[in-house]
N, C-alpha and C positions, 0 to 999 in steps of 0.2 A: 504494500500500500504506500501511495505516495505517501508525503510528509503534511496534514495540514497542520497549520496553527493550532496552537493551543484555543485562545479563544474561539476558534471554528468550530473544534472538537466540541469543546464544552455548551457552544448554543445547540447544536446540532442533539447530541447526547441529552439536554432539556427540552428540546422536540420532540425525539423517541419519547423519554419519559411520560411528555404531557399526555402523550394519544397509548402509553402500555395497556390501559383500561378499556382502550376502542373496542368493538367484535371485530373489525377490520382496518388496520389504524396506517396501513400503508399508503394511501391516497390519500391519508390528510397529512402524514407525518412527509410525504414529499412534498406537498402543497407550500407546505410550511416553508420548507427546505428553498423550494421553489422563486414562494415570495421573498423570503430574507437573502439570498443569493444570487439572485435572476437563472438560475443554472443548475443540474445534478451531476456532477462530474465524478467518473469511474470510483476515485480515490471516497468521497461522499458516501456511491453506494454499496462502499465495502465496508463501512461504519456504520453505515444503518443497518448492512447483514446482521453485522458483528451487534449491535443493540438490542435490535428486536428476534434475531435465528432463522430471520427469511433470508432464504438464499437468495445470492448475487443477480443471478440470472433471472429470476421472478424479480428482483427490482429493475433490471436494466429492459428486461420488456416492458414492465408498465412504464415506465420513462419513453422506451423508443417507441411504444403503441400510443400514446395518448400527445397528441399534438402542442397543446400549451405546456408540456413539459422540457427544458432541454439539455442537450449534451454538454451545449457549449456557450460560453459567456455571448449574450444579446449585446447592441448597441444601447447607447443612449438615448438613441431615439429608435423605435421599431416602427417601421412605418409597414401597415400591413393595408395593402390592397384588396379590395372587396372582387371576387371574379364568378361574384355567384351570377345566375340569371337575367336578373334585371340588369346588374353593374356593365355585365357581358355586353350586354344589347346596346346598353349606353355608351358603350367604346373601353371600357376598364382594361382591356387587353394593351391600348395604345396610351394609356395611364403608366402601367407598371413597366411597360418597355421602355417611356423615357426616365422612370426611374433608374433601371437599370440601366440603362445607357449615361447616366449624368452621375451616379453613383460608383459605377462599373463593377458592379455586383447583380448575383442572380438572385431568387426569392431562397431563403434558408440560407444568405450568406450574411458578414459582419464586415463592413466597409473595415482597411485594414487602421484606420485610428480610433475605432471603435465607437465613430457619431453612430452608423447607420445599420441597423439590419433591416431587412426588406423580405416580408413575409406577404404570398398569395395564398389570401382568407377564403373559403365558400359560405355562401351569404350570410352575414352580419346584423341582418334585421333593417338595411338602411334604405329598402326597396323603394322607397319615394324618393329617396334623394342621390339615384345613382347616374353615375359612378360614386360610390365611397370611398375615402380613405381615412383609413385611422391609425394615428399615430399618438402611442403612448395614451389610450382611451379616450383621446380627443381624436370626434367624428368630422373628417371635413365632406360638404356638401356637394353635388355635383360638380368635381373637380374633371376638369379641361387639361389637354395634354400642356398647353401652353402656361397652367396656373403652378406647373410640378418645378421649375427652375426658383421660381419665387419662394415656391414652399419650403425647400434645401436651404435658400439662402435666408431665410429666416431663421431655420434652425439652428443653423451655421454659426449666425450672430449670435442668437440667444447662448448657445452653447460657449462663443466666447466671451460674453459678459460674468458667465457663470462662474 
């Protein structure tokens, strides 16, 4: 196992614990994992084996089966494209392509200074106002291929006031 920190070990090990009383405490105790980390990384889920006596491999499938879980550290900003149905029809395809193309990343990648990941969502609930994008739980509203340049460079900024 790699090496984490102590302080990791120690939130992590008060996670297990919280959920040892669940009937089934592995999908909250990654949840957890999840939200405090943005990530469940290999070294993680051999600490959780080791907590609760679920094997490795039943943790790293429920990780690689369930989509809002991940391997690998997210951006700061996760910008996830709507490619359901409606968003489709409204152009969301020629959305996410010039994210990709202005970003130079694919969906499930992590820009390499760690602003951007870029995630294609299937429908989001935002069927009246597609194409949607959302990024970091804020819903932007029928977003125009030409509105995705401005979008980046807001973030951009923001990200360097921060």
């Amino acid at each position: 196992m790699a090496k984490l920190q102590e302080a990791a070990v120690a939130q992590i090990t008060e996670i297990c614990d919280r959920h040892k009383d669940d009937k089934t405490p592995l999908m909250m105790i990654l949840s957890d994992i999840q939200n405090e980390y943005g990530y469940i990384p290999l070294e993680v889920q051999e600490l959780v084996s080791q907590k609760t006596g679920i094997s490795v491999a039943e943790i790293y499938g429920v990780v690689t089966f369930y989509s809002f879980f991940s391997l690998t550290p997210k951006g700061k900003y996760v910008v996830g494209c709507c490619l359901g149905t409606a968003c489709y029809v409204k152009g969301a395809q020629n959305v996410i392509d010039k994210f990709q193309e202005l970003l130079g990343i694919k969906p499930g990648e992590t820009t390499e200074d760690g602003l951007f990941t870029l995630d294609a969502l299937r429908c989001i609930g935002a069927c009246g106002i597609a194409p949607a994008v959302s990024i970091n739980g804020h819903v932007y509203p029928k977003v125009k291929v030409d509105q995705v340049p401005e979008i980046i460079k807001e973030l951009k900024e923001e990200a360097a006031k921060a």
